[in-house]
PDB file of N, CA, C and O in Angstrom:
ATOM      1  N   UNK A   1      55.440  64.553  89.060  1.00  0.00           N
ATOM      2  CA  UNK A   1      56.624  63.798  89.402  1.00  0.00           C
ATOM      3  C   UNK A   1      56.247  62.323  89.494  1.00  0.00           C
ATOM      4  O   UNK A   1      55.245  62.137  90.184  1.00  0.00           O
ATOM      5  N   UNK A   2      56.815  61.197  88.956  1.00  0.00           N
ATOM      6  CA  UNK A   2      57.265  59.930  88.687  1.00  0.00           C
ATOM      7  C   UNK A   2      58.379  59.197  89.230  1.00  0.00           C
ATOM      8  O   UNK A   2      59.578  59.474  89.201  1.00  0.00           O
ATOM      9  N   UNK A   3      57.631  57.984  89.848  1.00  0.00           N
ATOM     10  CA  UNK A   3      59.150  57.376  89.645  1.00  0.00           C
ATOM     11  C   UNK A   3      58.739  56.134  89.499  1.00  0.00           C
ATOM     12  O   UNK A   3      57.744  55.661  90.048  1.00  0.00           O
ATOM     13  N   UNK A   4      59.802  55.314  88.439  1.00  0.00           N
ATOM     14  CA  UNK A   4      59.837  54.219  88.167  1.00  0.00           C
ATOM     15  C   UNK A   4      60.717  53.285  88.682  1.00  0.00           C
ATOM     16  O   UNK A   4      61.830  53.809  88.704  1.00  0.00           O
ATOM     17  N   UNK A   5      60.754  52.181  89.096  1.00  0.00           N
ATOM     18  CA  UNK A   5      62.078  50.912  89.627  1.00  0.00           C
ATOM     19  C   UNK A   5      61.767  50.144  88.253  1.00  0.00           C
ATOM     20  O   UNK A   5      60.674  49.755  87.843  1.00  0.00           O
ATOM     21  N   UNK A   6      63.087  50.027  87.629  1.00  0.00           N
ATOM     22  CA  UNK A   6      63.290  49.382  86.598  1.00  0.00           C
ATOM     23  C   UNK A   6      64.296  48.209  86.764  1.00  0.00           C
ATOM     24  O   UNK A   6      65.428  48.296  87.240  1.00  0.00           O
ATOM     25  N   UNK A   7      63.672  47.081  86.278  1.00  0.00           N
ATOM     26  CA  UNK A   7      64.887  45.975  86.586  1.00  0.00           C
ATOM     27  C   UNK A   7      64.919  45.245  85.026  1.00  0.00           C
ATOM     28  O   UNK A   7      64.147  44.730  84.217  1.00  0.00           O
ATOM     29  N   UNK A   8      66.458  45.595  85.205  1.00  0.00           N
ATOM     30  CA  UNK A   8      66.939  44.497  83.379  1.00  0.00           C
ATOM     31  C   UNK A   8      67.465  43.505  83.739  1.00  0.00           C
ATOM     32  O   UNK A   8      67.975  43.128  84.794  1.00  0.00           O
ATOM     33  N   UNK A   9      67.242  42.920  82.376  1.00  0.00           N
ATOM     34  CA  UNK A   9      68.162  41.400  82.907  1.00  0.00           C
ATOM     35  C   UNK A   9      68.668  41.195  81.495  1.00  0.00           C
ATOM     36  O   UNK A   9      68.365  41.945  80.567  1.00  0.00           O
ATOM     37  N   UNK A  10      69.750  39.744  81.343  1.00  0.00           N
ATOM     38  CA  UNK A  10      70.736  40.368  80.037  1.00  0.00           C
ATOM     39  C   UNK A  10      72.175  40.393  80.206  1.00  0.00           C
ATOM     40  O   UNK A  10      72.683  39.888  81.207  1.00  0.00           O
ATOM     41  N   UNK A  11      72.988  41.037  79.145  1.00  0.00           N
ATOM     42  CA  UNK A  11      74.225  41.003  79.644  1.00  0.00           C
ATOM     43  C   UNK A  11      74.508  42.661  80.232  1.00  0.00           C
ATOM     44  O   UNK A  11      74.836  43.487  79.380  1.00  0.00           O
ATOM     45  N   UNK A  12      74.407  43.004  81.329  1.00  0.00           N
ATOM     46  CA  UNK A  12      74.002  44.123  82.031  1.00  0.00           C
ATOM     47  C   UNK A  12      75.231  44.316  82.882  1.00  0.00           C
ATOM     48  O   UNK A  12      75.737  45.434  82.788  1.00  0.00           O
ATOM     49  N   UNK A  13      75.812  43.465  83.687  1.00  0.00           N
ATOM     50  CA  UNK A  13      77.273  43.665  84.514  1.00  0.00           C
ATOM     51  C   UNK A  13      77.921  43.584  84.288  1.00  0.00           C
ATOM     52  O   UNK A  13      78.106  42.600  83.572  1.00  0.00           O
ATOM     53  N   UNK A  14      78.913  44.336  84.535  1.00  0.00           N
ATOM     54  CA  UNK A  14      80.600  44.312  83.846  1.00  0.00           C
ATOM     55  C   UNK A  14      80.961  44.819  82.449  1.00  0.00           C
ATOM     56  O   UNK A  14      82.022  44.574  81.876  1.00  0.00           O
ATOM     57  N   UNK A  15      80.005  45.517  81.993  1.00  0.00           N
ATOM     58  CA  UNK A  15      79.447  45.688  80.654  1.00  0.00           C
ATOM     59  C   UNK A  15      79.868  47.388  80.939  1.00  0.00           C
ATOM     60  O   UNK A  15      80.679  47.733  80.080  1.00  0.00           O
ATOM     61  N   UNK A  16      79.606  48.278  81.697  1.00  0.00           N
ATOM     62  CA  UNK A  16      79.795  49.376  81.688  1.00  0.00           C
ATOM     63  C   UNK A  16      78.033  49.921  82.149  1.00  0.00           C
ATOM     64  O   UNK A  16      77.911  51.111  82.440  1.00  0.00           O
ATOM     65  N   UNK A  17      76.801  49.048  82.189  1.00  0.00           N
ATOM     66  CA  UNK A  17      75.288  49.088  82.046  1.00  0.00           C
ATOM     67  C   UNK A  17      75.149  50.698  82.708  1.00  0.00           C
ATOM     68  O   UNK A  17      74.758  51.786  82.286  1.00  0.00           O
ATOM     69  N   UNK A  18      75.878  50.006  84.375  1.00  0.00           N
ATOM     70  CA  UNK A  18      75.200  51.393  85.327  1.00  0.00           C
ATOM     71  C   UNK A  18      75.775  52.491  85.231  1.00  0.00           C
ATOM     72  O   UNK A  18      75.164  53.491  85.607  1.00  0.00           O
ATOM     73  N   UNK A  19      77.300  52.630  84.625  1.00  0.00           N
ATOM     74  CA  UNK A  19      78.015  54.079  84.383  1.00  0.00           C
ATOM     75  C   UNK A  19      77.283  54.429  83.420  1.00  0.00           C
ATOM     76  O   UNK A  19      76.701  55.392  83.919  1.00  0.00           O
ATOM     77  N   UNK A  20      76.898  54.329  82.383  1.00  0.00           N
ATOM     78  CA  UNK A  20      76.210  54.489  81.221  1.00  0.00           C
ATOM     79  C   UNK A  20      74.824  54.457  81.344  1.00  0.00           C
ATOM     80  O   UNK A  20      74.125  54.802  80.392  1.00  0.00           O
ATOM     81  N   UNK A  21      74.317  54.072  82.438  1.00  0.00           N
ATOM     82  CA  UNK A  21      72.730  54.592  82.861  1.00  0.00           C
ATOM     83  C   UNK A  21      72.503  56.142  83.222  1.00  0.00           C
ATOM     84  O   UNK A  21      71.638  56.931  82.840  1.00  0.00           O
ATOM     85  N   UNK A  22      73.707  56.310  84.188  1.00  0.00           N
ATOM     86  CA  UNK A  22      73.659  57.051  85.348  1.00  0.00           C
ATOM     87  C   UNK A  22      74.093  58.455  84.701  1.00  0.00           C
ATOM     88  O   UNK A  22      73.637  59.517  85.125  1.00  0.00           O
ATOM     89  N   UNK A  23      74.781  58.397  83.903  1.00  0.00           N
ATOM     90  CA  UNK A  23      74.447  59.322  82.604  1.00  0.00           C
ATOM     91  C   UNK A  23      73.849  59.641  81.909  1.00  0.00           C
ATOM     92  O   UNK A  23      73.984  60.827  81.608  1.00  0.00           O
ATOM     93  N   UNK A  24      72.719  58.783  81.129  1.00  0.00           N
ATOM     94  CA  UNK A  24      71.672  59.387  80.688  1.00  0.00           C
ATOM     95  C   UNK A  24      70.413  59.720  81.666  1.00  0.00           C
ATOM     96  O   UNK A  24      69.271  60.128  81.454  1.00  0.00           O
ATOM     97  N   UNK A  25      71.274  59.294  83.050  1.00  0.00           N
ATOM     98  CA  UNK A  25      69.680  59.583  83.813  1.00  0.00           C
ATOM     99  C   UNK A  25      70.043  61.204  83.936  1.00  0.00           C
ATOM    100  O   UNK A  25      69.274  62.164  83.882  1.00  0.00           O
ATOM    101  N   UNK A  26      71.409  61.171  84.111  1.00  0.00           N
ATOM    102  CA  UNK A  26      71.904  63.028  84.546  1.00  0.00           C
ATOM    103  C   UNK A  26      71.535  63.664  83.429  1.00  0.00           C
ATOM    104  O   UNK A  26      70.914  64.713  83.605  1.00  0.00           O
ATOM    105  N   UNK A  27      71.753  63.306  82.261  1.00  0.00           N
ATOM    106  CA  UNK A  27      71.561  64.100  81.491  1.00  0.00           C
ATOM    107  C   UNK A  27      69.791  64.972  81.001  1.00  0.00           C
ATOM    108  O   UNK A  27      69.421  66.020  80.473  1.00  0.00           O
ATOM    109  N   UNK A  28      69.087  63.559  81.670  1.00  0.00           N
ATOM    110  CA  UNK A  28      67.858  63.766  81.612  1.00  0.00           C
ATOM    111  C   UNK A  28      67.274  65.076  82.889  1.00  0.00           C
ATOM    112  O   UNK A  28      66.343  65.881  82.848  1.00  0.00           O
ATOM    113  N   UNK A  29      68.065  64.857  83.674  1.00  0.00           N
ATOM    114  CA  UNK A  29      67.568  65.273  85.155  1.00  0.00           C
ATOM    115  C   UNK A  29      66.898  64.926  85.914  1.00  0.00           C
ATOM    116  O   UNK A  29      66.219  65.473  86.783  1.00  0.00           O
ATOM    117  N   UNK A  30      67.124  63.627  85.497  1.00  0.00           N
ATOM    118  CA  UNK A  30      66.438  62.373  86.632  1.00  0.00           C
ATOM    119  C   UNK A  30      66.797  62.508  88.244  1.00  0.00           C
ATOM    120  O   UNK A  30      67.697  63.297  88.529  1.00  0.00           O
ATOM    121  N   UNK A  31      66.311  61.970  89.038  1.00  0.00           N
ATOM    122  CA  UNK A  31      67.214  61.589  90.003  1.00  0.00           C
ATOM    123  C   UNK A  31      67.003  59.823  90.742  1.00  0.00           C
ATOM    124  O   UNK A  31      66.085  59.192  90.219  1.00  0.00           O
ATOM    125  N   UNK A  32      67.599  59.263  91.594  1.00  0.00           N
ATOM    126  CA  UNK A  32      67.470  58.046  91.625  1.00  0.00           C
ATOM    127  C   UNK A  32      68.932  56.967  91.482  1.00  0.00           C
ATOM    128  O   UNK A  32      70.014  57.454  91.810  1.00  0.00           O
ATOM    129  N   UNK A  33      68.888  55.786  91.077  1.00  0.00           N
ATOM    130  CA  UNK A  33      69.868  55.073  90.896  1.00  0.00           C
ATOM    131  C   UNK A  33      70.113  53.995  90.319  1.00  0.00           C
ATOM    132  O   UNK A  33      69.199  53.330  89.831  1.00  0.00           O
ATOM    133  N   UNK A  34      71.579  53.559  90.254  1.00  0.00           N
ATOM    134  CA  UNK A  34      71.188  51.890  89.487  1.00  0.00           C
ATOM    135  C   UNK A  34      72.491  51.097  90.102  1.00  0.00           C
ATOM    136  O   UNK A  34      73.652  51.447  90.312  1.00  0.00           O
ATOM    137  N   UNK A  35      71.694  49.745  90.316  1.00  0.00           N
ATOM    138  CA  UNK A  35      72.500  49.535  91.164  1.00  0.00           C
ATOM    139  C   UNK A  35      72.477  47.806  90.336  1.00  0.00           C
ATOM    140  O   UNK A  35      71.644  47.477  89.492  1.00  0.00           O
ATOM    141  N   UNK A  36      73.437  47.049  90.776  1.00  0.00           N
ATOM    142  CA  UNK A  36      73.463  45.213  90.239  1.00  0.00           C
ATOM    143  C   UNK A  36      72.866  44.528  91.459  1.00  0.00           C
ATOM    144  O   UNK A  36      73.176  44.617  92.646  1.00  0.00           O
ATOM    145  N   UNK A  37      72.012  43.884  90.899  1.00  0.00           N
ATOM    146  CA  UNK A  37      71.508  42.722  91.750  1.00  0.00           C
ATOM    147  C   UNK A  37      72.401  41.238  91.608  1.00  0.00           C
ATOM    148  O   UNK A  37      73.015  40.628  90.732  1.00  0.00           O
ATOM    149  N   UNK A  38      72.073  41.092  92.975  1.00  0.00           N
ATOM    150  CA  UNK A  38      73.022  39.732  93.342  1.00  0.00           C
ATOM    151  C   UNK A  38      72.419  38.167  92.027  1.00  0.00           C
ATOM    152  O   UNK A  38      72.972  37.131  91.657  1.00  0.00           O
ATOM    153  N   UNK A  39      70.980  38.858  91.711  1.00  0.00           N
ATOM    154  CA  UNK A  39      70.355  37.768  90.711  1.00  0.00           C
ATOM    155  C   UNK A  39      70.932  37.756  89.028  1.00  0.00           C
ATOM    156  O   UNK A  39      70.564  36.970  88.155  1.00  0.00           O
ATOM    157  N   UNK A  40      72.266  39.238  88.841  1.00  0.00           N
ATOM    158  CA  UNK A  40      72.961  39.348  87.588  1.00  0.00           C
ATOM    159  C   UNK A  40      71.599  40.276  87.302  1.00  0.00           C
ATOM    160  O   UNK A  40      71.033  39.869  88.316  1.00  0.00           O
ATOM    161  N   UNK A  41      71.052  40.795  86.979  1.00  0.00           N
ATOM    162  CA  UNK A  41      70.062  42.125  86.735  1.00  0.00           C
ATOM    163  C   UNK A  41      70.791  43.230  87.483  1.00  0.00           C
ATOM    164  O   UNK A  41      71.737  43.138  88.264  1.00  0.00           O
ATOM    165  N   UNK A  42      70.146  44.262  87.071  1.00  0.00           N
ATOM    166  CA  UNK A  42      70.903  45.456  87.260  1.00  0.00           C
ATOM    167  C   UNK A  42      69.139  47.100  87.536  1.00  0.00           C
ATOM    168  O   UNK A  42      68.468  47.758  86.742  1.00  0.00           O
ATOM    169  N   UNK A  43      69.197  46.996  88.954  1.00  0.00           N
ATOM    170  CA  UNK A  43      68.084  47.626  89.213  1.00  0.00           C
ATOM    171  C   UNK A  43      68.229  49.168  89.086  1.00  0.00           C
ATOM    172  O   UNK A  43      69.151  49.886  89.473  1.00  0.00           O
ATOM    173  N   UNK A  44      67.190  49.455  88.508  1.00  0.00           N
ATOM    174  CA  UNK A  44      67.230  51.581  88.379  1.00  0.00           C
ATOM    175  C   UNK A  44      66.121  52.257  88.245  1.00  0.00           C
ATOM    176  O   UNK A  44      65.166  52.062  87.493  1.00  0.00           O
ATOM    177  N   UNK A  45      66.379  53.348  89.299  1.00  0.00           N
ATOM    178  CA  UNK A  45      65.492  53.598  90.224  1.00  0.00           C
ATOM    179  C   UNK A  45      65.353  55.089  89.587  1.00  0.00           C
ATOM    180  O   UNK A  45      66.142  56.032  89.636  1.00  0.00           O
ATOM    181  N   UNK A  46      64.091  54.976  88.979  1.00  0.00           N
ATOM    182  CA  UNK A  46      64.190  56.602  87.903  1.00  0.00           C
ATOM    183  C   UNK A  46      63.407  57.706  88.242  1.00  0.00           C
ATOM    184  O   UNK A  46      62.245  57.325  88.102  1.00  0.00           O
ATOM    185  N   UNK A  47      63.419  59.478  88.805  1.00  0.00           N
ATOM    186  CA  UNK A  47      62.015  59.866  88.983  1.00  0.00           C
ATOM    187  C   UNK A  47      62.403  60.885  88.517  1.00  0.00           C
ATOM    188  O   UNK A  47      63.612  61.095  88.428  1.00  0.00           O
ATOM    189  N   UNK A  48      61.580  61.690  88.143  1.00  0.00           N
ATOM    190  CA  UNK A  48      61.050  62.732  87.368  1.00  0.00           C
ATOM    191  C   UNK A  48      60.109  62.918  86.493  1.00  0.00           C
ATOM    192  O   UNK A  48      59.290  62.000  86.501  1.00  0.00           O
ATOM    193  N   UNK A  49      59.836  63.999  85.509  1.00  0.00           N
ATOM    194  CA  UNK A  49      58.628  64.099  84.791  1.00  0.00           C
ATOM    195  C   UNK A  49      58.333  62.668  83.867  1.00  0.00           C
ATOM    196  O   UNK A  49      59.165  62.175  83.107  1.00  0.00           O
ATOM    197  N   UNK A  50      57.266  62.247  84.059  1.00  0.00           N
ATOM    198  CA  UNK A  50      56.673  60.861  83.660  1.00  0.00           C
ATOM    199  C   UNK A  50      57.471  60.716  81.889  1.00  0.00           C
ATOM    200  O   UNK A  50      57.864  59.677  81.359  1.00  0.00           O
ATOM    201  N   UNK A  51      57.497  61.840  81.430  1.00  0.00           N
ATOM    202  CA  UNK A  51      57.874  61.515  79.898  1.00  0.00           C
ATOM    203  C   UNK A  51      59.208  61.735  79.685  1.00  0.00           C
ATOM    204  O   UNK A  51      59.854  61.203  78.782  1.00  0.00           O
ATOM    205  N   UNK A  52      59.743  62.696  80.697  1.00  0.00           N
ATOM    206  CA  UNK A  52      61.368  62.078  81.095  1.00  0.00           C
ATOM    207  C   UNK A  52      61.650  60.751  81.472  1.00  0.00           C
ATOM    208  O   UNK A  52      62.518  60.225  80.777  1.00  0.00           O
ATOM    209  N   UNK A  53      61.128  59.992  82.451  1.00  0.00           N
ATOM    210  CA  UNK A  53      61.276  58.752  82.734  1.00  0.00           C
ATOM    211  C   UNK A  53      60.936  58.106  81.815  1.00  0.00           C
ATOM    212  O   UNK A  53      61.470  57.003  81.938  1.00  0.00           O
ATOM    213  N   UNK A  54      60.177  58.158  80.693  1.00  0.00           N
ATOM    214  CA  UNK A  54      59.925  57.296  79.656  1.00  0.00           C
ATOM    215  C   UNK A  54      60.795  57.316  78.800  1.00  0.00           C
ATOM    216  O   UNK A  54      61.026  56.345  78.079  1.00  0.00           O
ATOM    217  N   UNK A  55      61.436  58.450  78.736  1.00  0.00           N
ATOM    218  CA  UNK A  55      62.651  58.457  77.757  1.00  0.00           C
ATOM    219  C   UNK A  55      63.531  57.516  77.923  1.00  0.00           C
ATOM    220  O   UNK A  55      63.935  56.916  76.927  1.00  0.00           O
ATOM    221  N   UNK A  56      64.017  57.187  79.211  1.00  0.00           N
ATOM    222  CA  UNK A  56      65.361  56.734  79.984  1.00  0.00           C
ATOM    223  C   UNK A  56      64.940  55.330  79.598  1.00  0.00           C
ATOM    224  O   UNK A  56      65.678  54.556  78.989  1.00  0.00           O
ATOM    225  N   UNK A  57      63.850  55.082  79.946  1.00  0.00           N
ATOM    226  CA  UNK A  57      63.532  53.831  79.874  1.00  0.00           C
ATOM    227  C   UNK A  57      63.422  53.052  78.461  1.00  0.00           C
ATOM    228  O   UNK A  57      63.620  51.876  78.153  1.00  0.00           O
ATOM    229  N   UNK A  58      62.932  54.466  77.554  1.00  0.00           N
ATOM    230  CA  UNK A  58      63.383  53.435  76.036  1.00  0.00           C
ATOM    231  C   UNK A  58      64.602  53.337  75.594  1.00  0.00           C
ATOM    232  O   UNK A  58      64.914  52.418  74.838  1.00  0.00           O
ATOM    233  N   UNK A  59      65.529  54.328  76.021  1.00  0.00           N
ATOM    234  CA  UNK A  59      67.167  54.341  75.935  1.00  0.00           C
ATOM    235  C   UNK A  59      67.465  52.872  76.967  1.00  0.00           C
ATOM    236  O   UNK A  59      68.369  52.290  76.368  1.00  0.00           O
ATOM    237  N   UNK A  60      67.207  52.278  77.870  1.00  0.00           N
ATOM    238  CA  UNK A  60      67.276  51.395  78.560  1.00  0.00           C
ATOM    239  C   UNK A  60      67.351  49.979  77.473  1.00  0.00           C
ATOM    240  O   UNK A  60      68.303  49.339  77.025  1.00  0.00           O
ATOM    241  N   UNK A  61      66.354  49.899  77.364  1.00  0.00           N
ATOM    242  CA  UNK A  61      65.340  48.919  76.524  1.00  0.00           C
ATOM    243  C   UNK A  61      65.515  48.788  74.980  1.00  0.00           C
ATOM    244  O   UNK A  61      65.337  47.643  74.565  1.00  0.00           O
ATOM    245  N   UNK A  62      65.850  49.803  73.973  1.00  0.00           N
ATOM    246  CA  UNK A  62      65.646  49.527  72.626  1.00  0.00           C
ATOM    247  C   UNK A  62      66.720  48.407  72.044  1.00  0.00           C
ATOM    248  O   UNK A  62      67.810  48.059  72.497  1.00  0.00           O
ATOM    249  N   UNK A  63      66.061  48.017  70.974  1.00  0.00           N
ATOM    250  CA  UNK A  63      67.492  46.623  70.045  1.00  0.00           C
ATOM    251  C   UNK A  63      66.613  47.401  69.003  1.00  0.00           C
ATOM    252  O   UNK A  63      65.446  47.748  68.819  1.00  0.00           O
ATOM    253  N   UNK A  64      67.716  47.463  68.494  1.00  0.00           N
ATOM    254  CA  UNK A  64      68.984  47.607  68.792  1.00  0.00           C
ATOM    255  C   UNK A  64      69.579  49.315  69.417  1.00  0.00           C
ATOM    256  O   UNK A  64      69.287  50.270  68.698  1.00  0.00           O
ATOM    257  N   UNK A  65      70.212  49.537  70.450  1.00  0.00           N
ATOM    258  CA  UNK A  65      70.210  50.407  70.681  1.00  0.00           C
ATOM    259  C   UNK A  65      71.055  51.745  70.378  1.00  0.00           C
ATOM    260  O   UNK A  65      72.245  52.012  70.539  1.00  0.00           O
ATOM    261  N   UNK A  66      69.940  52.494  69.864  1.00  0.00           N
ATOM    262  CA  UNK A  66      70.685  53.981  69.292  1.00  0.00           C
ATOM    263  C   UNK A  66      70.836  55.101  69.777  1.00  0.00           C
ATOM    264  O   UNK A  66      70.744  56.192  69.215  1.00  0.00           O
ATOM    265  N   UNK A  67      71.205  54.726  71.430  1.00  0.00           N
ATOM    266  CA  UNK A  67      71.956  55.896  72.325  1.00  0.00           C
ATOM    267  C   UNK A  67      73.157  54.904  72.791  1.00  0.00           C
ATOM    268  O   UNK A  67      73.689  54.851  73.900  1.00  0.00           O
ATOM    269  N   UNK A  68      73.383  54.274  71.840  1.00  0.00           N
ATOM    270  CA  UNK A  68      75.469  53.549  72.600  1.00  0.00           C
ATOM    271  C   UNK A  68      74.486  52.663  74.049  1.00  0.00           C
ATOM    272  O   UNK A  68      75.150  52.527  75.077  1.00  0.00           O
ATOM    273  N   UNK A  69      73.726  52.381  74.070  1.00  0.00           N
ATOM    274  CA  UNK A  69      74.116  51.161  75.114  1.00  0.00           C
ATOM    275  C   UNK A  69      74.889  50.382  75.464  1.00  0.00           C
ATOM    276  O   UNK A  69      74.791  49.294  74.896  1.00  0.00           O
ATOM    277  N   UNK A  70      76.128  50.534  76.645  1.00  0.00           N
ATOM    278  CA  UNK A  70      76.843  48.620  76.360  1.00  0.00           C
ATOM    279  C   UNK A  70      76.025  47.452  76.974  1.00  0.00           C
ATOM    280  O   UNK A  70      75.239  47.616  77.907  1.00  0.00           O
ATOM    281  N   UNK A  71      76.202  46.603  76.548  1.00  0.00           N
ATOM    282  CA  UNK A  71      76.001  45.468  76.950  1.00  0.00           C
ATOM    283  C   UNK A  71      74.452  44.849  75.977  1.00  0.00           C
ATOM    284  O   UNK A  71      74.397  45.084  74.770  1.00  0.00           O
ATOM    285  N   UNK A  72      73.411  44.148  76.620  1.00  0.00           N
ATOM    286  CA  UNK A  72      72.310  44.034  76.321  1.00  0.00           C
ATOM    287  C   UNK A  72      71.410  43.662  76.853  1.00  0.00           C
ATOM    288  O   UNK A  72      71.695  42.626  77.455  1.00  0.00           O
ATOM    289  N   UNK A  73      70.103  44.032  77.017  1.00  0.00           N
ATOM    290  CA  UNK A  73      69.028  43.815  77.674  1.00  0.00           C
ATOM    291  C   UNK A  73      68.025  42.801  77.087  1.00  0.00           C
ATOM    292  O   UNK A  73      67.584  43.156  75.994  1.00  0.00           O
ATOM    293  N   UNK A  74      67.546  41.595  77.560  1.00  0.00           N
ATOM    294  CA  UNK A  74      66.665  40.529  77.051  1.00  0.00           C
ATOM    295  C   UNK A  74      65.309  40.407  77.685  1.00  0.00           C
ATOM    296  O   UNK A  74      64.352  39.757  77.265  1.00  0.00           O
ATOM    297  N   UNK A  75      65.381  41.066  78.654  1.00  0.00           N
ATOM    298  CA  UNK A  75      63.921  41.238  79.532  1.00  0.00           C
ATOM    299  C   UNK A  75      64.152  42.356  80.564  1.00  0.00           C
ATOM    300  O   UNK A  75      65.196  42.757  81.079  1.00  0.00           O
ATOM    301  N   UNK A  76      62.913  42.729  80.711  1.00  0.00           N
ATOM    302  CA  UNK A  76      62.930  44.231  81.889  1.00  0.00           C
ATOM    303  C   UNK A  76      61.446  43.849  82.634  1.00  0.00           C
ATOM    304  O   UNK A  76      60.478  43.149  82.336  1.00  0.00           O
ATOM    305  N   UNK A  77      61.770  44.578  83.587  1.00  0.00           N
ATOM    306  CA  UNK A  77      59.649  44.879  84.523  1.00  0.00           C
ATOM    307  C   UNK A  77      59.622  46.370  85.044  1.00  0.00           C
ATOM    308  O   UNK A  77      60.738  46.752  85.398  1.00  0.00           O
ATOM    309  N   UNK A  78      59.038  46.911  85.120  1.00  0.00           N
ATOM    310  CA  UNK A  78      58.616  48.104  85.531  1.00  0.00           C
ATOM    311  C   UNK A  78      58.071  48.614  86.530  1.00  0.00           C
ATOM    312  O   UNK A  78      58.597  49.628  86.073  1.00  0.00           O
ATOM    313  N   UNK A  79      57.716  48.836  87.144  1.00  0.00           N
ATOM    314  CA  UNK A  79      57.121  48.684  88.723  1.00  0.00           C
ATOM    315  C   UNK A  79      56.818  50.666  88.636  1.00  0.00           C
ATOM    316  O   UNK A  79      57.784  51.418  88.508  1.00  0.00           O
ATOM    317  N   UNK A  80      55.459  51.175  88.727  1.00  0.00           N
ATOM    318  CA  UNK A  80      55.471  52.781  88.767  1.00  0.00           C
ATOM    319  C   UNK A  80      54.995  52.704  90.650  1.00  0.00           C
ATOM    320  O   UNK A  80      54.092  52.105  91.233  1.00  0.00           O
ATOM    321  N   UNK A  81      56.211  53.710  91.182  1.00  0.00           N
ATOM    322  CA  UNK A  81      55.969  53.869  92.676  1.00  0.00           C
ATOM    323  C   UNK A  81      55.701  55.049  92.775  1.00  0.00           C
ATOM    324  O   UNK A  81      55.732  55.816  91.813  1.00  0.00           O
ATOM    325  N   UNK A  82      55.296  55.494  94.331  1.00  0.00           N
ATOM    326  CA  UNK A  82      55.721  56.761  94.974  1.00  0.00           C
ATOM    327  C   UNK A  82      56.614  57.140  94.409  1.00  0.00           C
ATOM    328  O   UNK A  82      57.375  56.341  93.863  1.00  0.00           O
ATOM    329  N   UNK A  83      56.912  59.123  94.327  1.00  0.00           N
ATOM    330  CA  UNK A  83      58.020  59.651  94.201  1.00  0.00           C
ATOM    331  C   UNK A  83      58.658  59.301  95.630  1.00  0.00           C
ATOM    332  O   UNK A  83      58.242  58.547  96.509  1.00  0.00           O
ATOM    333  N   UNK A  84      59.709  60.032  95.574  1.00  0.00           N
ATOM    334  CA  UNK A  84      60.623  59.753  97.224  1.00  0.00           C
ATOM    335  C   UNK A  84      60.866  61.453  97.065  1.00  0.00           C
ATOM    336  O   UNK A  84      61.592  61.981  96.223  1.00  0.00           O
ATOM    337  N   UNK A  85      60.038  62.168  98.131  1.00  0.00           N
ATOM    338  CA  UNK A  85      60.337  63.274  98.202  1.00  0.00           C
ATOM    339  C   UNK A  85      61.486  64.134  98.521  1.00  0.00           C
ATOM    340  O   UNK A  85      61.484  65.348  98.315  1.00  0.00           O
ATOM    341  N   UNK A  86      62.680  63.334  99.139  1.00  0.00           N
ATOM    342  CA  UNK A  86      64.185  64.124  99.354  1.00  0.00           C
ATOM    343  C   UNK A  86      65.115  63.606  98.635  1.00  0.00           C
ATOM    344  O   UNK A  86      66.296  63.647  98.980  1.00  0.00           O
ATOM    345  N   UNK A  87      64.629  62.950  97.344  1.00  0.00           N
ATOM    346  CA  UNK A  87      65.654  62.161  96.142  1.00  0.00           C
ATOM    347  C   UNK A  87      66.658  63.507  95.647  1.00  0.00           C
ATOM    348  O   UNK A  87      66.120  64.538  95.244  1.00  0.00           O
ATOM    349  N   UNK A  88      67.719  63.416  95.700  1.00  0.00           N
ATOM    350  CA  UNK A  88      68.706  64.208  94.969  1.00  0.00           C
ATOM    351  C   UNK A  88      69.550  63.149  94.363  1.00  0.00           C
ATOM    352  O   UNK A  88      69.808  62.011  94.755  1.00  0.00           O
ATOM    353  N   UNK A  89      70.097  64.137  92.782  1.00  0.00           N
ATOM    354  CA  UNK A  89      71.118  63.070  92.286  1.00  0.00           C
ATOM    355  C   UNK A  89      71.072  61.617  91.360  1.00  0.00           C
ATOM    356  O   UNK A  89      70.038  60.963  91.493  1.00  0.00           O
ATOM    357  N   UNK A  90      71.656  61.313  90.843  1.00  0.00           N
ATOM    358  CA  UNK A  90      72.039  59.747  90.274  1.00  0.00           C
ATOM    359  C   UNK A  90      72.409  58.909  90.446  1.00  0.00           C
ATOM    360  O   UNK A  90      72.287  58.133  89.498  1.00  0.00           O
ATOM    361  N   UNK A  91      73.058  58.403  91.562  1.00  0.00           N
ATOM    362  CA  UNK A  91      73.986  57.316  91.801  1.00  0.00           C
ATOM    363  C   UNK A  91      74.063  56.176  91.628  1.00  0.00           C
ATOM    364  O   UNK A  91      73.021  55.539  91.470  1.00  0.00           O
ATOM    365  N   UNK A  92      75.099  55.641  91.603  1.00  0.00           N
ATOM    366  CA  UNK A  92      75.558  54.239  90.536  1.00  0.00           C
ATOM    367  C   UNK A  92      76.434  53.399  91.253  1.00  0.00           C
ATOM    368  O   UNK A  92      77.609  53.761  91.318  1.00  0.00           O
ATOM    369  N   UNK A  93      76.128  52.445  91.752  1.00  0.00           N
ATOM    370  CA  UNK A  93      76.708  51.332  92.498  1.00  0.00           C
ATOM    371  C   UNK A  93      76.555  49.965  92.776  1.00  0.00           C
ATOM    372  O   UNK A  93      77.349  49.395  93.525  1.00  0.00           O
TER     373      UNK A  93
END
């Protein structure tokens, strides 16, 4: 088990970014979240199997992107943490 804090930056808010994260994180069976930073970035908080989380993260990240991304991403950082052992869920806010 993995978890990554992912922060994009870009045209990421208002864009549809975190409904459309928070879906491919479900679909993955991630759990974690994504949330907008007050700095216009848009933070997401990913854990599960390390090559699940890598997935999410190139669906995050690719240009041009060929899982329907809206919006666009121009820079990201990665940060690999602790899992959070009572993580349930996706949430998006």
């Amino acid at each position: 088990m993995e978890r990554a804090l992912i922060r994009v930056a870009g045209r990421v808010q208002g864009v549809g970014f975190r409904w459309w994260t928070a879906q491919e994180a479900r679909e993955l069976s991630l759990v974690g979240y994504a949330e907008n930073l007050m700095d216009g970035r848009v933070e997401i908080s990913a854990q599960g199997e390390r090559v699940t989380v890598c997935k999410l993260i190139r669906r995050l990240v690719e240009v041009p992107s060929e899982a329907g991304r809206p919006g666009r991403v121009t820079s990201y950082t990665i940060e690999w943490l602790d899992p959070e052992p009572n993580a349930k869920g996706f949430r998006s806010w």
